[in-house]
C-alpha positions as semicolon CSV with decimal commas, in nm:
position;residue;x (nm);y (nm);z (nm)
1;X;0,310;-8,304;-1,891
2;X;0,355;-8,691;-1,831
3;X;0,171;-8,977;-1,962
4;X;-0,116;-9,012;-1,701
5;X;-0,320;-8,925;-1,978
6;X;-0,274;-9,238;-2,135
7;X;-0,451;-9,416;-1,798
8;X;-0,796;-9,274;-1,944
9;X;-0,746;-9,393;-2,289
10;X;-1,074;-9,643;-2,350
11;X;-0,952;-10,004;-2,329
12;X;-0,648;-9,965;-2,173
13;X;-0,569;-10,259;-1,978
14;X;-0,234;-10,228;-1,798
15;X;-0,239;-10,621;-1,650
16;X;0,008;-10,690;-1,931
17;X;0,269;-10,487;-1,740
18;X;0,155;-10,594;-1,402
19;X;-0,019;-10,335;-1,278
20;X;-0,353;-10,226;-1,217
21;X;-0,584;-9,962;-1,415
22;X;-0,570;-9,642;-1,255
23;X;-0,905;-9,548;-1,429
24;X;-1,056;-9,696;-1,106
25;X;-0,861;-9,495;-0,866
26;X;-1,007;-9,210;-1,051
27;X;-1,370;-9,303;-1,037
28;X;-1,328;-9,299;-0,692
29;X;-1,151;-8,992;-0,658
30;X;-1,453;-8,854;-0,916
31;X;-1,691;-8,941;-0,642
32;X;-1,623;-8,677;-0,439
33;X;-1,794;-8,360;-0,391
34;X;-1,595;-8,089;-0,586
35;X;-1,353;-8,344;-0,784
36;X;-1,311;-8,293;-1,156
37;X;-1,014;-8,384;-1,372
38;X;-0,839;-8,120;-1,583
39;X;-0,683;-8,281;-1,881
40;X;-0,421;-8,095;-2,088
41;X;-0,513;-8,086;-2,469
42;X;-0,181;-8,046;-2,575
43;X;-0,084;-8,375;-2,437
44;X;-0,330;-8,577;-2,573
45;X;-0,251;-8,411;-2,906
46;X;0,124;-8,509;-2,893
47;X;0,036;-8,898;-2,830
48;X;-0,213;-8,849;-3,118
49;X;-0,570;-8,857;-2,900
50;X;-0,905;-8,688;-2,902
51;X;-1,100;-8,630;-2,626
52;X;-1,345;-8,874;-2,760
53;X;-1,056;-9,162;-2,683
54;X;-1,063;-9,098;-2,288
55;X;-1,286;-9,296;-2,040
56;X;-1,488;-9,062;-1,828
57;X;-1,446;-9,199;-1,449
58;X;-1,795;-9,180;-1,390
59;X;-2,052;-9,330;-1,565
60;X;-2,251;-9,015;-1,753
61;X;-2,018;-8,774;-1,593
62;X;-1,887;-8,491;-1,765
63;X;-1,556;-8,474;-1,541
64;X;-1,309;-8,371;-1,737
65;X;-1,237;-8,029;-1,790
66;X;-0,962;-7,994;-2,109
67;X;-0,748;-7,683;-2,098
68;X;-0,444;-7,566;-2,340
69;X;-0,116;-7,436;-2,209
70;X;-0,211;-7,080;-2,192
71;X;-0,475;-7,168;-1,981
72;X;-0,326;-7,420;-1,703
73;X;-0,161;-7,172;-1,518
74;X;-0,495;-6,983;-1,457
75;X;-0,658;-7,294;-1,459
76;X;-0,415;-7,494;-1,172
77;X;-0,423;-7,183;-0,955
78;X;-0,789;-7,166;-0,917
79;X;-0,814;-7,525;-0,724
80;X;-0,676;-7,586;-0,342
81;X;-0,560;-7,908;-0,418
82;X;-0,371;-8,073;-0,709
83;X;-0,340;-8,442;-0,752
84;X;-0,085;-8,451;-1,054
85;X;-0,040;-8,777;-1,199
């Protein structure tokens, strides 16, 4: 897996590096009907995060669906459309 996860980290403000947060491309992704994010555990593990440390895209939304390598294959084939980033 790549870094993407580190987009969702809580406070993350990429202006430093001149770009913009991704976290609000997301929300509006999240908006959709049918959108959830799957976020790999064993990634966030590796860069030392919890699931606690990401910011949902939605305000009260429980969007994020965390899965371990055994399960993403499973997990990946069930959906018709994969945005990996």
């Amino acid at each position: 897996m790549d870094d993407a996860v580190l987009s969702l980290v809580r406070g993350v403000d990429p202006a430093g590096i001149g770009m913009r947060p991704l976290s609000r491309a997301f929300a509006d992704l999240g908006a959709l009907p049918g959108v959830g994010f799957v976020v790999h555990l064993e990634s966030l593990e590796e860069r030392g995060l919890r699931p606690d440390d990401l910011e949902p895209p939605l305000e009260g939304a429980d969007a994020f669906r965390f899965v371990r390598t055994a399960d993403l294959e499973a997990t990946l084939a069930s959906h018709k459309a994969i945005i990996r980033v």
